[in-house]
C-alpha positions, 0 to 999 in steps of 0.5 A: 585449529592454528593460533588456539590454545592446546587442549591441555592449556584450556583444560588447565584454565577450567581446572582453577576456575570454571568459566562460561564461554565468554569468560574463557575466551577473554582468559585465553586471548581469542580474539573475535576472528577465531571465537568460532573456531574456538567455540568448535574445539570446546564442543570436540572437547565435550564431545570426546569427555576432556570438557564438561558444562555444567548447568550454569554452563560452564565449562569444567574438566571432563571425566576423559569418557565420550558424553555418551558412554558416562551413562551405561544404560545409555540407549538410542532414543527411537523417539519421533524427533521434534517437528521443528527438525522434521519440517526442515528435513521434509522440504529441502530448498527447491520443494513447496510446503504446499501440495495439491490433492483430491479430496475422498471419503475414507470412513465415517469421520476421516477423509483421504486426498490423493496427491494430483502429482505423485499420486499419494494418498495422506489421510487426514485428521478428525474433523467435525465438519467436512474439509469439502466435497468428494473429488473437490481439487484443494491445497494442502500442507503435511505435517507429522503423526503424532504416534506412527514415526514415519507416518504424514497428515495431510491438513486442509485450510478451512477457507476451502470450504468457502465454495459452498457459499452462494455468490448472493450468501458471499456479498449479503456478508460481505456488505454486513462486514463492511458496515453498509448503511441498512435501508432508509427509514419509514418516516424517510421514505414516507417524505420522499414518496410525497414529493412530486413531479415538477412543474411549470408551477416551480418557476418562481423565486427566480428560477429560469426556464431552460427548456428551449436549450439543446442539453445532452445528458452523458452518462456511462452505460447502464448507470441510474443516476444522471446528474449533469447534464451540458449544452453548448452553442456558438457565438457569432465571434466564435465564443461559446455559450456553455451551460453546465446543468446539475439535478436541483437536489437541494430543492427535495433535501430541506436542510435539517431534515432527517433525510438531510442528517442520512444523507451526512452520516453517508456522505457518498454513493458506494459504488460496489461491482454488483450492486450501489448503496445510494447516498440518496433514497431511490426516489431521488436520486434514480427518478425526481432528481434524476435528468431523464430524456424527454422530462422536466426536471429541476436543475441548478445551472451555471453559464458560462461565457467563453471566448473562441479560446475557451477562457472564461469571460463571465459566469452566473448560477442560476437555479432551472427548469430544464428537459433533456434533449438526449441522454446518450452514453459515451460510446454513443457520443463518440459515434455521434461525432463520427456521423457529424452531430453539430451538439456533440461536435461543438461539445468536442471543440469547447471542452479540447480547448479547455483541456489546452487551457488547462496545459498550459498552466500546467497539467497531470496526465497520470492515466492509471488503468481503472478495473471492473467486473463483467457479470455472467447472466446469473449475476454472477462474476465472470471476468475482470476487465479493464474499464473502457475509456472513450474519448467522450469521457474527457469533453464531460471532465472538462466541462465539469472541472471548469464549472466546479471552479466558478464554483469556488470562485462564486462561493469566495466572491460572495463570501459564503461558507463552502466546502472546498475541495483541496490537495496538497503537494507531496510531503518532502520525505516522501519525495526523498522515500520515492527518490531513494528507491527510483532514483532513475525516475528523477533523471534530467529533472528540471527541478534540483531536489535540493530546493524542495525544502524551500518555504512557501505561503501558508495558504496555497497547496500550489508549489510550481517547484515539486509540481514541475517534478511531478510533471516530470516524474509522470512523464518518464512513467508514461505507459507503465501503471505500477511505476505510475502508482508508485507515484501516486502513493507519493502524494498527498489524499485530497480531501475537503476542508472549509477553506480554499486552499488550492488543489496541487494536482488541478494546480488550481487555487480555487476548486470545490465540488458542484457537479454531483449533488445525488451521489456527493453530500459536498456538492449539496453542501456548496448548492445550498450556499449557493442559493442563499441571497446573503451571506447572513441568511440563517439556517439550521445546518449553518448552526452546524460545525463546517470543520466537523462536516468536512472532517466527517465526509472526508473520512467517509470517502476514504473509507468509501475508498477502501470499501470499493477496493475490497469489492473488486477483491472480491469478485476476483477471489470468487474467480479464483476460488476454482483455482485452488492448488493451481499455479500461475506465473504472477508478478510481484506487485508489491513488497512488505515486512509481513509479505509479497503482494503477487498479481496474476493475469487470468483470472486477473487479481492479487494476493498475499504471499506469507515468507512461510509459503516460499519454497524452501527453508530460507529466512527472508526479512524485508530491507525497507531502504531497497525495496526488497525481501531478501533470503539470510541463508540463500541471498535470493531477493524479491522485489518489485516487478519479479516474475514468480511462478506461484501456487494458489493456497487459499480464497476466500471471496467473503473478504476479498483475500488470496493466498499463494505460495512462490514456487520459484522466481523467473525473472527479475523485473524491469522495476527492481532493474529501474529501482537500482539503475544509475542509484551511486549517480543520483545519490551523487547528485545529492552528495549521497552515498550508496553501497555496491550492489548486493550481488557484487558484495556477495562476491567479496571476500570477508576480509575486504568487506570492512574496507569496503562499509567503511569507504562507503560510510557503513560504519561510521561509527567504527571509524569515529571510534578509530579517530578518537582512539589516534587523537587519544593517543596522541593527546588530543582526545575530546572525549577525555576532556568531557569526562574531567580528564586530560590524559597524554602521552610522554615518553611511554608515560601517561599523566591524568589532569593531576599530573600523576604518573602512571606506566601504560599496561602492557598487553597481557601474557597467557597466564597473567590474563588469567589471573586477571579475569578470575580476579574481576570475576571474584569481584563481580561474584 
């Protein structure tokens, strides 16, 4: 208490005039670095009786009696303390909120869980449904007796009661939650079912017969809908001739129809773990448009002419008739090769040349890791795995990608209307955004950040600047599949739109969608263009708004998008909703102001964790700048990357959500090491400033903090107000010229613009300070 008023000095102040806190700090003096002290000394004060508050809280003299003995029937209050204060006393720091028991009956209407580590036993409240069944393992929280002091409830979450759900009960919800399109109409299906199997009668208008080529079909195990299809042979001067070959759906869709508006509204096939919801009736797109072996089918083709280097010499569009040779999958193709298949052999060599093609103009490799569902023989999940990936898969890209580009290349040569296929380069801010928090990613960067503001065309996506970056960016994330989804959420959505603007990530200018007309309403869009004879040729979909298509379908997909996500979800809550009250080391994912994203490995899947559900009773806020969800109490951090050991609280498989609770963080990630690594010499490459590390700052003493901030530019503001008040003092201040005065110093005077004279005030002594600040309270009352 050295450097405070006596007791009798404050009791003194209050007896003129009582006075809140505030007012009797700045009547006495006290300063900001002694306002705790102080603000101690009034409630020693109040507590022994020599200071009284009022009900307007101000401080008056006491009666010289302790707070407690003025009232004489003063007894100990034995009520339950406030469940905030209980709560706080229940879990110290290191104790989870969350328990795990065993559920029993225990009467008529009340239920008992044992719990699994102590053996305790906690009744539970009054419930008009049952929490579970008897011996089911569940989570659960305690919280206080309303009447018996001493005395815990145990309170299960309703979601446990999810496991009495069916897996059939869970996806029928969770497709009615989702809004999936319901079946096609009577008068659809009375349409499609009174097309026929093609014929050689269809050969006419120009439509070529193909059935003398040598096409395999590619397609991944078990999938229904085969919609391209390939052929490639050899030319003498060691060029190819390659044939992309696409189901004709725009034979079967007349534009306008009923079927066709169905088709729009839905815009894509949905592809869900367990099931598909087809743009297409069944019909069409598992049958009469499907390339099945062995079947004539018709088929919109493009030929290609490619040197012995694979460049495109020429190419044509040309509607067919076509009869699959093979339809194989990718891992059959795969062992083709390695048996010697000439078809498959030439397919490798034309579509590895491609892909060097490609390379050379440049290329992104990002190579994340794609999840499915395996399914046990009930149909229902049993294991998350990742998705196999051959070799196979990328001859078939290759071959697909180039044709999609002749394809926006014809559409503009015969100035047709089409539906591109754009993407544009990543926004500047959120390059900065990645920047900032994985400073170490842009190390060695061929391109200097200061030039991404540059202007460029206005009608091209492409940017070799921020595409060089990017390229850089991936290849230093080469292996790592958070680090390579963090840059992805750097980057802008493609999307469709009625002009070609380029596709940043292809680094093409001319791309649309051709190779998928049954599951993609865009490829059917540009195969209709595509027949048309004459740019003027009109029809009821032309009539259409192009820009309303576009934005339409590139809602869908992303909806589409989003949906898919989910499904995944939930299969994997399925899985896990076994594992209630279970722990599991888990990996922070990703970090939020509303929580922590964990992902465990077996069984594979992510959820929330809620700051409630931390172990302890810590304050954590999210610092979006670093990345990171920090405790104000405790100082603990979580950040991207951190292995934490985690308990499962909820699952509910009908929409995909799981909750845990973090128990205790393990390790810090390589991740959050990366985020922070080298940081004050990449902001130095951009004439930035960075703090110290939070560790290190924790350490400083408060009093060399401000130093610090200041020399860090943390309190610019400070500083600019401690310029000014020097360039007061000696004349110069800016501010006083903007208020209409002028004020300067001479000899311990001080002149206004007028040139009158006036004494500086002098600081204030004790007493006159309190008689100023009653006669500006006087003034203000």
């Amino acid at each position: 208490m050295e450097n405070l008023p006596t007791k009798e000095q404050i009791i003194a102040v209050v007896r003129d005039e009582p006075m809140v806190g505030s007012q009797l700090r700045r009547a006495m003096g006290i300063t900001k670095h002694k306002k705790l002290a102080f603000k101690q000394l009034l409630a020693e004060m109040v507590s022994e009786g020599s200071l009284a508050r009022t009900s307007n809280k101000q401080y008056t003299p006491g009666t010289g009696k302790p707070k407690f003995e003025e009232d004489e029937d003063f007894e100990e209050d034995n009520r339950r303390p406030a469940a905030t204060s209980r709560r706080k006393a229940t879990y110290d720091d290191d104790e989870s909120r969350v328990h795990r028991g065993v559920l029993s009956p225990d009467g008529n209407d009340w239920w008992k869980v044992t719990e699994v580590e102590t053996g305790k036993v906690y009744p539970m409240a009054h419930r008009s449904i049952a929490p579970g069944k008897d011996g089911d393992t569940i989570a659960f929280t305690l919280y206080p007796h309303p009447k018996l002091k001493h005395s815990m409830l145990a309170k299960v979450d309703h979601s446990a009661m999810e496991g009495d759900l069916t897996w059939k009960e869970v996806t029928e919800q969770f497709m009615k939650d989702a809004s999936l399109p319901a079946k096609f109409s009577d008068a659809i299906m009375d349409f499609v079912n009174s097309e026929k199997e093609p014929t050689e009668a269809d050969l006419k208008d120009g439509r070529v017969d193909m059935r003398n080529l040598y096409i395999l079909c590619v397609d991944p195990d078990g999938a229904m809908d085969h919609d391209d299809a390939i052929s490639v042979e050899k030319r003498p001067d060691g060029g190819f001739h390659l044939g992309v070959h696409i189901a004709d759906v725009s034979h079967y869709v007349p534009e306008g129809s009923e079927l066709d508006d169905e088709a729009l509204t839905r815009s894509f096939t949905q592809y869900l773990p367990w099931t598909a919801v087809p743009m297409l009736p069944d019909r069409l797109s598992s049958d009469l448009c499907s390339l099945h072996q062995g079947v004539d089918r018709l088929a919109f083709s493009c030929m290609m002419e490619l040197d012995k280097d694979a460049n495109v010499e020429s190419f044509e569009f040309k509607k067919s008739l076509v009869n699959i040779t093979a339809g194989i999958t990718y891992a059959e193709a795969v062992r083709r090769l390695e048996a010697g298949d000439e078809h498959v052999k030439a397919l490798q060599e034309v579509a590895d040349l491609l892909r060097a093609n490609r390379k050379k103009t440049g290329i992104l490799e990002l190579g994340s890791t794609e999840l499915g569902c395996k399914f046990d023989a009930n149909g229902e999940p049993e294991k998350i795995v990742p998705r196999e990936e051959n070799e196979s898969d990328h001859w078939i890209e290759e071959c697909m990608l180039i044709a999609n580009k002749c394809c926006a290349q014809e559409l503009q040569r015969r100035h047709l209307q089409g539906v591109y296929r754009i993407h544009e380069a990543p926004d500047t801010k959120d390059i900065m955004e990645l920047y900032y928090q994985m400073p170490d990613l842009f190390k060695d960067s061929p391109i200097s950040l200061r030039e991404l503001g540059k202007p460029r065309r206005g009608d091209t996506n492409l940017n070799p600047e921020i595409f060089k970056l990017y390229q850089h960016l991936v290849e230093r994330a080469k292996g790592d599949d958070e680090i390579v989804m963090r840059i992805l959420r750097s980057m802008q959505k493609a999307h469709y739109d009625s002009n070609c603007f380029g596709h940043f990530a292809l680094n093409w200018q001319d791309y649309a969608h051709f190779t998928s007309p049954i599951r993609r309403y865009a490829d059917l869009w540009c195969h209709r263009e595509l027949s048309r004879k004459t740019p003027d040729e009109t029809d009821a979909k032309r009539a259409w708004d192009v820009v309303a298509v576009c934005s339409e379908i590139s809602a869908n997909e992303v909806k589409n998008q989003k949906t898919e996500r989910m499904s995944l979800k939930v299969c994997a809550t399925w899985l896990l909703r076994k594992h209630l009250g279970e722990e599991f080391e888990a990996t922070v994912t990703g970090v939020q102001e509303w929580g922590i994203y964990v992902g465990v490995d077996d069984p594979q899947a992510e959820g929330l964790v809620r700051f409630r559900d931390i172990a302890g009773s810590d304050y954590y806020v999210f610092n979006p700048d670093k990345g990171i969800v920090c405790g104000k109490r405790s100082s603990k951090t979580f950040a991207r990357g951190d292995k934490v050991r985690v308990r499962l609280l909820r699952a509910n498989p009908v929409r995909g959500e799981a909750d845990f609770a973090i128990l205790e963080k393990i390790s810090d990630g390589r991740t959050s090491k990366m985020m922070e690594k080298d940081r004050a010499e990449a902001a130095e490459e951009l004439g930035l400033v960075t703090q110290p590390d939070e560790s290190e700052y924790e350490s400083i003493r408060p009093s060399e903090r401000r130093k610090i901030r200041e020399s860090y530019g943390a309190d610019r503001k400070a500083n600019k107000r401690k310029s000014e008040r020097a360039e007061y003092g000696r004349g110069r201040s800016t501010r006083g010229k903007s208020s209409g005065k002028n004020f300067r110093e001479e000899d311990g005077e001080r002149k206004n613009s007028r040139g009158k004279k006036f004494a500086r005030k002098k600081k204030s002594s004790f007493g006159n300070s309190r008689r100023d600040s009653g006669r500006i309270n006087s003034k203000k009352r």
